[in-house]
N, C-alpha and C positions, 0 to 999 in steps of 0.2 A: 504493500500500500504506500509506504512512503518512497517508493522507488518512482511509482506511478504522478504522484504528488511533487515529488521534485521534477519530473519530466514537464508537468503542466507547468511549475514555477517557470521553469528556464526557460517554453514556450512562451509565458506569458514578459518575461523579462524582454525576450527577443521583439514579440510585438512594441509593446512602448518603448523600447527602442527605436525601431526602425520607425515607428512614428512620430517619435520626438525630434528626431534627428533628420530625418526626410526634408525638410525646408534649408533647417542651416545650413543643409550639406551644399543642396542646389545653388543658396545662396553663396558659398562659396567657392564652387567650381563655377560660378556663374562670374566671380570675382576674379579667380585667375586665369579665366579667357577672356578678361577685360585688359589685363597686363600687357599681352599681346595681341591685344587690337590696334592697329592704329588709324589713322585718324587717315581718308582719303583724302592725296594732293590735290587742290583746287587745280583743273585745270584749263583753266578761260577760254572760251572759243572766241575764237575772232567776232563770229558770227551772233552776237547776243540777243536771246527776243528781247520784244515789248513786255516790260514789266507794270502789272501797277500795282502799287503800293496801296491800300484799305486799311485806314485807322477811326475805328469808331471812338467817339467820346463823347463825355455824359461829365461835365461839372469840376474838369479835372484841375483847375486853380494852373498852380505855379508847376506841377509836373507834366503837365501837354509841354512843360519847355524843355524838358528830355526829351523826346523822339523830335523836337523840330532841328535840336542840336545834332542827334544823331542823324538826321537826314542832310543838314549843311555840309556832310565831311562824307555822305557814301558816296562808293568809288563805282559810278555806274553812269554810261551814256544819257545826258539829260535829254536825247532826242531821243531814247526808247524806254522812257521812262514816265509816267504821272503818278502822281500823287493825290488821293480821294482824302480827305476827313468827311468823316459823315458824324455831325457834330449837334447834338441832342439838349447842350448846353443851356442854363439859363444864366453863369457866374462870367468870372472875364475870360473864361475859356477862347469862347468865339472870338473875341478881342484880338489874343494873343497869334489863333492862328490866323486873322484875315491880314495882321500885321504880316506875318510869313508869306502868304499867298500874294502879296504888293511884291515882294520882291523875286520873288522866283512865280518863272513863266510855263512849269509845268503842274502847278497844285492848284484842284478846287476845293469848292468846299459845299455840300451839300446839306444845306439845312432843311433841319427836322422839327417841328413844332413839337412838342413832346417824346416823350421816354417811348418807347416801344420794344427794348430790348437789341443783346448785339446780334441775336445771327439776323434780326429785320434791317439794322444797319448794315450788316454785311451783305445782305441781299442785294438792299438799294445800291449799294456801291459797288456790290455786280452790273447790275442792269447799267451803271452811267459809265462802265470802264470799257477801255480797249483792248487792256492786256491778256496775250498769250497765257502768260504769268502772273497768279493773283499771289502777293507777299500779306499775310495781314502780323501789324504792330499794334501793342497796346501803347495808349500815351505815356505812359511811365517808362519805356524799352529806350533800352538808349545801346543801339546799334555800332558795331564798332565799322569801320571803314568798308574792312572787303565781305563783310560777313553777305551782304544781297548775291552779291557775284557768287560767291562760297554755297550758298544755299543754294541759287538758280541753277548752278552747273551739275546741283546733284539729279535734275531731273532730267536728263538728257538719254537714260532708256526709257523704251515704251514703255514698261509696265510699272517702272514708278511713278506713279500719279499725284505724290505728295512728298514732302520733304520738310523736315524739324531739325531747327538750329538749336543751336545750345543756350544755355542760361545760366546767367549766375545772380547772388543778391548783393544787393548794396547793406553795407552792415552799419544800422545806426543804432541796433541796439543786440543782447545777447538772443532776442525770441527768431532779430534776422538771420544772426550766426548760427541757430539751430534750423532756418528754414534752407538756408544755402547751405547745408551739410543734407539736410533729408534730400536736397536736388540734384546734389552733385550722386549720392547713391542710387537713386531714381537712374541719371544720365548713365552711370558706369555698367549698368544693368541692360540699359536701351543700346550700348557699346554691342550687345552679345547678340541680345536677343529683343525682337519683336518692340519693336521703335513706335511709340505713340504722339499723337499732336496735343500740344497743351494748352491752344488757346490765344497766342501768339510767338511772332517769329518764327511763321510756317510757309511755306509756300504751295501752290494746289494747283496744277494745270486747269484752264478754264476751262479746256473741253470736256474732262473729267466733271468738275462743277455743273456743267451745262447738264452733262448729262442725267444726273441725280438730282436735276433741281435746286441744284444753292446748297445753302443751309437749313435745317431745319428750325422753322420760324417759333416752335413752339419749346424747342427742348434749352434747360438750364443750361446744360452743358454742351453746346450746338458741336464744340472739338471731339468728344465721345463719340456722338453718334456719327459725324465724317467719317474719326478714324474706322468705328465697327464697318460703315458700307463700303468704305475702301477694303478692309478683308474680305468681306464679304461678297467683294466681285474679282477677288482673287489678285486683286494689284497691292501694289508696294510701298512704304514708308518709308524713307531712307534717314537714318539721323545723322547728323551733320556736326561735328562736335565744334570747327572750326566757325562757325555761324555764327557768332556770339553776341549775346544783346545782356546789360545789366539792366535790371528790371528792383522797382518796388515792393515792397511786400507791408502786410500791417506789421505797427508797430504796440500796439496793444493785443491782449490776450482775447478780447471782447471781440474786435476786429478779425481776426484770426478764429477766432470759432465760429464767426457770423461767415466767413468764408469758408471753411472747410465743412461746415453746414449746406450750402447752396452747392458743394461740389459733389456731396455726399448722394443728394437728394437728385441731382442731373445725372451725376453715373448710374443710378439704380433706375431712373427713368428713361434713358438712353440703353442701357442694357436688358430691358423689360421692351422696352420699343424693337428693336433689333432682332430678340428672339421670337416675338409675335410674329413679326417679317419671316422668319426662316434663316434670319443671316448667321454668317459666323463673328464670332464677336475676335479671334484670335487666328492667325495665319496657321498655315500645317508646317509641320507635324504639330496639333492640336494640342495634345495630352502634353507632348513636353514645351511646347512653349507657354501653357496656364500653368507650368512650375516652375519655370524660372520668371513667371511674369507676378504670380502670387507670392513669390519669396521675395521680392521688393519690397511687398508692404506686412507679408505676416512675420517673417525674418525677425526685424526690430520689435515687434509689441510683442514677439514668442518669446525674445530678451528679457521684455519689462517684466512679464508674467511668469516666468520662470524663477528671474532674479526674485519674485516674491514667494514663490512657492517654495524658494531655496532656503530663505528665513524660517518656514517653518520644519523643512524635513533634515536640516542639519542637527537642530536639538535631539527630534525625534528618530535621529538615525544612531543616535548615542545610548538609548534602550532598548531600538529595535535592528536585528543585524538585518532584518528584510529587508530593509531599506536603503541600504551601504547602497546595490546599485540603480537603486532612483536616482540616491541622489547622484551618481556619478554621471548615472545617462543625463539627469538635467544641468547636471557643471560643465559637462562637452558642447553639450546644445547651446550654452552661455558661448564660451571659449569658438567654437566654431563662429556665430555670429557677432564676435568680436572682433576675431582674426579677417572676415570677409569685409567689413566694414573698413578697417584698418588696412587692406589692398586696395578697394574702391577709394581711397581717398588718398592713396598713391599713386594712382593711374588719376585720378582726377584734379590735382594737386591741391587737394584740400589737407593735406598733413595736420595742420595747424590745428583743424576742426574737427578732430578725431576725439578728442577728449569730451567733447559733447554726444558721445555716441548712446551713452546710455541715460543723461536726460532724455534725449530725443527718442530716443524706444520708450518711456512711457507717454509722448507724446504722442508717439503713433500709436500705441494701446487705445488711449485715449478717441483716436481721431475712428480708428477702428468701430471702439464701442457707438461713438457717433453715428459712425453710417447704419450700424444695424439698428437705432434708435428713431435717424431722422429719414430711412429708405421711403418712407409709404406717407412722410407727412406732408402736408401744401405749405410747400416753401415757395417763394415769389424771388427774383429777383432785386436783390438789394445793393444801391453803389456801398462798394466797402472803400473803407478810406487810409489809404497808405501816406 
C-alpha cells in the first residue's frame, strides 16, 4: 500500500510540477531566443511610397507639442508625405497645431465637432488621405528621425500587411520606470514570437485597411481587433525594434488603473468579437504561439503569487517534509522568471530597470485580477491624462 501511495505522490509531484513551471520555462526560452535576434537592417529603397501620417487628438494641452517636434526632424520625402490630425479638441490643442499647419505645406487638419472616439477618427482620416501607407501616432509619440522610413520599409513583402515600431517611456516618475520595464519585456517577447499592434506607431497598408473596412468604429480597443483580423486572414505583423517613438504614460496610480481598465475591457471585447467571427485570434502554429504569447503576461503575476505562497509554505515546510518539494518547484518557478526577465532587459537595454522586476509582477497580478473583474462591465471610453 505504501508503495502504491508513494507512486501516486511522485505522480502527483510530477504534475504541479510541470505545471508550475510550464510558463517560466516558455518564458524563458522565449528570452534566450530574444539574445539572438536581431534587429533587421533598415534598408531604404530609393523608391518610397506615399505615406500619411493619422494622429487623432482629443484635449491634449502642451503634449500635441511632442509629435509636432517629432515630425519637424522625420527623415522622409515631404512630396510623399501628408500629414492628417483629426483633432476632436475643445482646449489650445487646435491652437497649437493650426500654428504647425501655417508652416508646413503638407498637414491638415480635420475638425470634428465632438468626441466620437479614435478608431471614428481614424476612419475619417482614412477616407481624406492618399497614402499607400497609413502611419498612425499618438500626440504624446515623439518619433525619432529615421524610425517612419525604418517602419515603412518593413512592409515591402506581400503578406505583411502591418508593421509595429518600438516604444519606450519617458521616466518622470518611479510608476513610468515600472511601465517602460513591463514594455520593454512585452517588446523582447514580440523579438521571438507573434508581434502585436499597440495602438500607435504602426503602420497598415491601405489596401489591406480598405479591404476590412477601417477600423472598427465600435470596439475600445480598435489595435486588438486589427491585429486578430490581420491573423485571421493569414497575413503578417512585423515588429520593428529600430522604429522608435518615446511616448507618455500616466503618472498617477488612479490614471493608470483608469487605463488598464479601458484596455482590459476592449481586449475581452475585441476577443469575444473575433471569435463570434470565426477568426483566429493568434498566427500558427496556434498552441505554441498562445504560450509564448501568455507567458508575457502570466510569467510576472505567477512571480507575484508564488512569491506569496512562498511566505506561507516555507514555515510550513519546517513540520511538514511533504512539502520540501512544493516548495522547491515554486522557488525554481521564482528563479526561472527572474533569470528570463533579467535576459529580456539585456537584449532590450533596460539593465538598469531590472531591479523593479518584482514590484512590477505584482502589478501585473494586479492588472490580471482586473481584466477578469472588469471583462463583461460597460466601460466607455475615457481621455486618461499623462
Amino acid at each position: 500500500m505504501n508503495g502504491v501511495m508513494d507512486i501516486i505522490l511522485v505522480l502527483g509531484y510530477l504534475l504541479v510540477g510541470a505545471i508550475c513551471l510550464l510558463i517560466p520555462s516558455t518564458y524563458l526560452i522565449t528570452a534566450l531566443f530574444s539574445l539572438i535576434k536581431r534587429s533587421d537592417s533598415p534598408l531604404f529603397s530609393e523608391d518610397l511610397p506615399f505615406v500619411t501620417i493619422l494622429i487623432p487628438t482629443f484635449n491634449e494641452g502642451e503634449n500635441v507639442k511632442r509629435i509636432i517636434t517629432g515630425l519637424k526632424t522625420i527623415d522622409y520625402p515631404e512630396d510623399k508625405l501628408e500629414i492628417i490630425f483629426i483633432d476632436d479638441s475643445s482646449d489650445s490643442t487646435s491652437e497649437v497645431i493650426n500654428a504647425f499647419k501655417s508652416h508646413k505645406g503638407n498637414v491638415q487638419v480635420l475638425r470634428r465637432h465632438g468626441r466620437f472616439g479614435k478608431p471614428s477618427a481614424l476612419n475619417d482620416g482614412l477616407a481624406r488621405s492618399k497614402g499607400e501607407i497609413i502611419v498612425v501616432y499618438d500626440a504624446d509619440s515623439l518619433p525619432q528621425p529615421s524610425s517612419l522610413k525604418t517602419l515603412v520599409n518593413a512592409l515591402k513583402e506581400e503578406e505583411t500587411v502591418a508593421a509595429q515600431g518600438g516604444y519606450e517611456v519617458e521616466h518622470r516618475n518611479t510608476l513610468n520606470k515600472l511601465i517602460d520595464l513591463e514594455y520593454a519585456l512585452w517588446q523582447g517577447g514580440q523579438l521571438v514570437a507573434v508581434p502585436v499592434l499597440i495602438g500607435y506607431n504602426y503602420a497598415v497598408k491601405r489596401s489591406y485597411l480598405e479591404k476590412i473596412g477601417g477600423w472598427d468604429p465600435d470596439a475600445l480597443a480598435e489595435d486588438h481587433v486589427l491585429w486578430y483580423k490581420i491573423y485571421s486572414d493569414g497575413k503578417k505583423i512585423k515588429y520593428v525594434e529600430n522604429a522608435k517613438v518615446k511616448v507618455l504614460e500616466p503618472v498617477s496610480l488612479k490614471e493608470f488603473i483608469k487605463q488598464r481598465k479601458r484596455w482590459s475591457r476592449g481586449s475581452a471585447q475585441a476577443t469575444e468579437k473575433i471569435r463570434k467571427e470565426g477568426g483566429r485570434l493568434l498566427p500558427e502554429p496556434y498552441a505554441l504561439n498562445l504560450l509564448a504569447f501568455s507567458a508575457r503576461y502570466i510569467a510576472p503575476s505567477q512571480t507575484a503569487f508564488f512569491m506569496i505562497l512562498l511566505l506561507f509554505l516555507l514555515p510550513l515546510a519546517l513540520f511538514n517534509p511533504n512539502l520540501h518539494v512544493l516548495t522547491i518547484i515554486v522557488s525554481v518557478s521564482i528563479l526561472l522568471s527572474l533569470f528570463a526577465s533579467l535576459l529580456f532587459c539585456v537584449r532590450m537595454g533596460k539593465l538598469k530597470l531590472w531591479p523593479l522586476f518584482i514590484p512590477l509582477s505584482f502589478l501585473i497580478l494586479y492588472q490580471n485580477i482586473l481584466f477578469l473583474k472588469v471583462r463583461r462591465s460597460d466601460i466607455t471610453w475615457e481621455k486618461i491624462q499623462k
